[in-house]
C-alpha positions as a Markdown table, in Angstrom:
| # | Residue | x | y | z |
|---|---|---|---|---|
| 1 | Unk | 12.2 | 17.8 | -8.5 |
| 2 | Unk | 13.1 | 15.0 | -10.5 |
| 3 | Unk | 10.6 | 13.7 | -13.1 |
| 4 | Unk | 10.9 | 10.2 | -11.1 |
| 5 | Unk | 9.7 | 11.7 | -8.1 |
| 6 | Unk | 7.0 | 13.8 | -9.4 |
| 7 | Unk | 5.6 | 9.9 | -11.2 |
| 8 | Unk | 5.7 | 8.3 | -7.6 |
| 9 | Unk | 3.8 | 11.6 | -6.0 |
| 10 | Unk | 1.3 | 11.0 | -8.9 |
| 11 | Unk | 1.1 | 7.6 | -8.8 |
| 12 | Unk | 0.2 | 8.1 | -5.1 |
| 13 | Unk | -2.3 | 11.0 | -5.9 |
| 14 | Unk | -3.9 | 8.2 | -8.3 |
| 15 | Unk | -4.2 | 5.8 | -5.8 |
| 16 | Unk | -6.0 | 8.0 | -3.3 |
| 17 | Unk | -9.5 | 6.5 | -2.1 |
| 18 | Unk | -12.2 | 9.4 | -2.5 |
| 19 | Unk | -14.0 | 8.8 | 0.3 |
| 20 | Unk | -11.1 | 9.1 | 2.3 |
| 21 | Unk | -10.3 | 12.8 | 0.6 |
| 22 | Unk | -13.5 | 14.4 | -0.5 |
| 23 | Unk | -12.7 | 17.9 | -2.3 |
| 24 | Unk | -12.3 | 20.6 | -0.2 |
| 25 | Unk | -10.8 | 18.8 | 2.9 |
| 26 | Unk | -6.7 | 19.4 | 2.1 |
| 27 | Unk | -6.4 | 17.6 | 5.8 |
| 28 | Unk | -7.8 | 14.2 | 4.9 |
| 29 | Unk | -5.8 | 14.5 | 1.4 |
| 30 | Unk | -2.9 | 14.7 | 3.5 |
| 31 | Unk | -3.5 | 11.8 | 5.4 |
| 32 | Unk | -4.4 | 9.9 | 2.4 |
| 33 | Unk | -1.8 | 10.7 | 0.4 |
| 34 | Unk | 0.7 | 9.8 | 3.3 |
| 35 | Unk | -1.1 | 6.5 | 3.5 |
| 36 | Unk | -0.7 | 5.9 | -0.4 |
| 37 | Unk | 2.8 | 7.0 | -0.4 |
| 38 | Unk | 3.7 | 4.6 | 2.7 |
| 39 | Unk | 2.2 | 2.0 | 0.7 |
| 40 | Unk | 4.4 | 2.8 | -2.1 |
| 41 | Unk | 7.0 | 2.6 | 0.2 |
| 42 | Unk | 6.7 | -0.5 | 1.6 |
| 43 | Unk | 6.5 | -2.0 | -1.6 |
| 44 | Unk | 10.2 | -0.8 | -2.3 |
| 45 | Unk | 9.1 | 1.4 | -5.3 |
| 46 | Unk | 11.1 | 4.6 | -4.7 |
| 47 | Unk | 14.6 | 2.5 | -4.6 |
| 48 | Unk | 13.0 | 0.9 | -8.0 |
| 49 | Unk | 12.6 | 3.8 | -9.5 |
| 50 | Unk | 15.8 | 5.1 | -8.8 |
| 51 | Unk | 15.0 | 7.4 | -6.1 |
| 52 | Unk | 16.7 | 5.9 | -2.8 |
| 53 | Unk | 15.0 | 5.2 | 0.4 |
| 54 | Unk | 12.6 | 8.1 | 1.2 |
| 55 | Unk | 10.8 | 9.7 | 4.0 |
| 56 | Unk | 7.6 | 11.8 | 4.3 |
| 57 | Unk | 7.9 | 14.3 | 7.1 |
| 58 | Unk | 5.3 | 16.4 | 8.4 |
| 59 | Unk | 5.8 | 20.3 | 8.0 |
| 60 | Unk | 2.8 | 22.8 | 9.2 |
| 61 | Unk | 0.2 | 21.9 | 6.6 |
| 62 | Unk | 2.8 | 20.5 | 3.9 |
| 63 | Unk | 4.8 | 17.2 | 3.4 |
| 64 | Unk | 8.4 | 17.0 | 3.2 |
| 65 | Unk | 9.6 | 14.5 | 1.3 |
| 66 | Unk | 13.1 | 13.8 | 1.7 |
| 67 | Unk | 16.3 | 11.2 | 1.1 |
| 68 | Unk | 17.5 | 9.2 | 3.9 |
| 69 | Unk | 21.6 | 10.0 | 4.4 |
| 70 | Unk | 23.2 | 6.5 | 2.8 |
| 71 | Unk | 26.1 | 5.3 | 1.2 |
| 72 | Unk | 28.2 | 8.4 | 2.6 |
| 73 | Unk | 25.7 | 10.5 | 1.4 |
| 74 | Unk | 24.0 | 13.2 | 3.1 |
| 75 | Unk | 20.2 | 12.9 | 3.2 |
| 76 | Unk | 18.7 | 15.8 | 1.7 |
| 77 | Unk | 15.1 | 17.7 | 1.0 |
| 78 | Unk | 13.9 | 16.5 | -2.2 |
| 79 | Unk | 10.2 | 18.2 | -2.4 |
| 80 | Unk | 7.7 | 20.1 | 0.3 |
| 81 | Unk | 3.9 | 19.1 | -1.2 |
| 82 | Unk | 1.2 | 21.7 | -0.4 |
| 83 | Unk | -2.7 | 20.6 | -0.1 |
| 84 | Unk | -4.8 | 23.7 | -1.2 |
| 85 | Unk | -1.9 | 26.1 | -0.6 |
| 86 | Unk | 0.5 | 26.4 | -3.3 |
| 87 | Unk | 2.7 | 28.7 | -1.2 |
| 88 | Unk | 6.5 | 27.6 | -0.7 |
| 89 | Unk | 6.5 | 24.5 | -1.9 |
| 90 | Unk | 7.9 | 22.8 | -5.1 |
| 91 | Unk | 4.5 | 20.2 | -5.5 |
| 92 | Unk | 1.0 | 22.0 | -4.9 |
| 93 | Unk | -2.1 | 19.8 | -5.0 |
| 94 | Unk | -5.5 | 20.6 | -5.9 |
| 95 | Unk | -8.4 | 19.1 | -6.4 |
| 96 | Unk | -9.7 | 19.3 | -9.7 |
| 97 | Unk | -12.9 | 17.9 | -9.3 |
| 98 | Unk | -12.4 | 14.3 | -10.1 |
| 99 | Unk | -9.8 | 14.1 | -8.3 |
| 100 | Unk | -6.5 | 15.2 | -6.7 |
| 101 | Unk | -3.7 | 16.1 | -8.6 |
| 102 | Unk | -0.4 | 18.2 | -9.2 |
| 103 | Unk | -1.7 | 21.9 | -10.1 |
């Protein structure tokens, strides 16, 4: 994971409304951090930062996030994000008890 990618997954994680993902529910994180991240997105900030135009897929209980194909290149897996559940994945999130962030 690219240290651009793990500042927009933070900068999303930073963003996250608490009331939206109270500690302890790694389902409404994931919906909240989705939200966050799509707002990111539509802003344009991943191609800012350097990162191309991504997508956040849905996996089981962990987020995919991966680079469209463009330009002749092929789109590829760029990080799988884990709520709770640091198990196979490059990104685990936990709640640390002000708020969540990258464990």
């Amino acid at each position: 994971m690219t240290e651009s990618l793990r500042e927009l997954i933070d900068t999303a994680l930073e963003l996250m409304n608490h009331s939206f993902a109270p500690p302890g529910d790694v389902a409404a994180a994931r919906l909240e951090f989705y939200h966050q991240f799509r707002k990111l997105w539509d802003r344009g900030i991943p191609v800012g930062m350097g990162l191309g135009h991504l997508v956040v897929k849905s996996e089981g209980d962990r987020l995919i996030v991966e680079r469209i194909a463009e330009k002749g290149e092929p789109g590829r897996r760029l990080a799988t994000i884990a709520f709770g559940n640091p198990a196979e994945c490059e990104v685990a999130v936990a709640h640390d008890g002000r708020r969540w962030r990258i464990s």
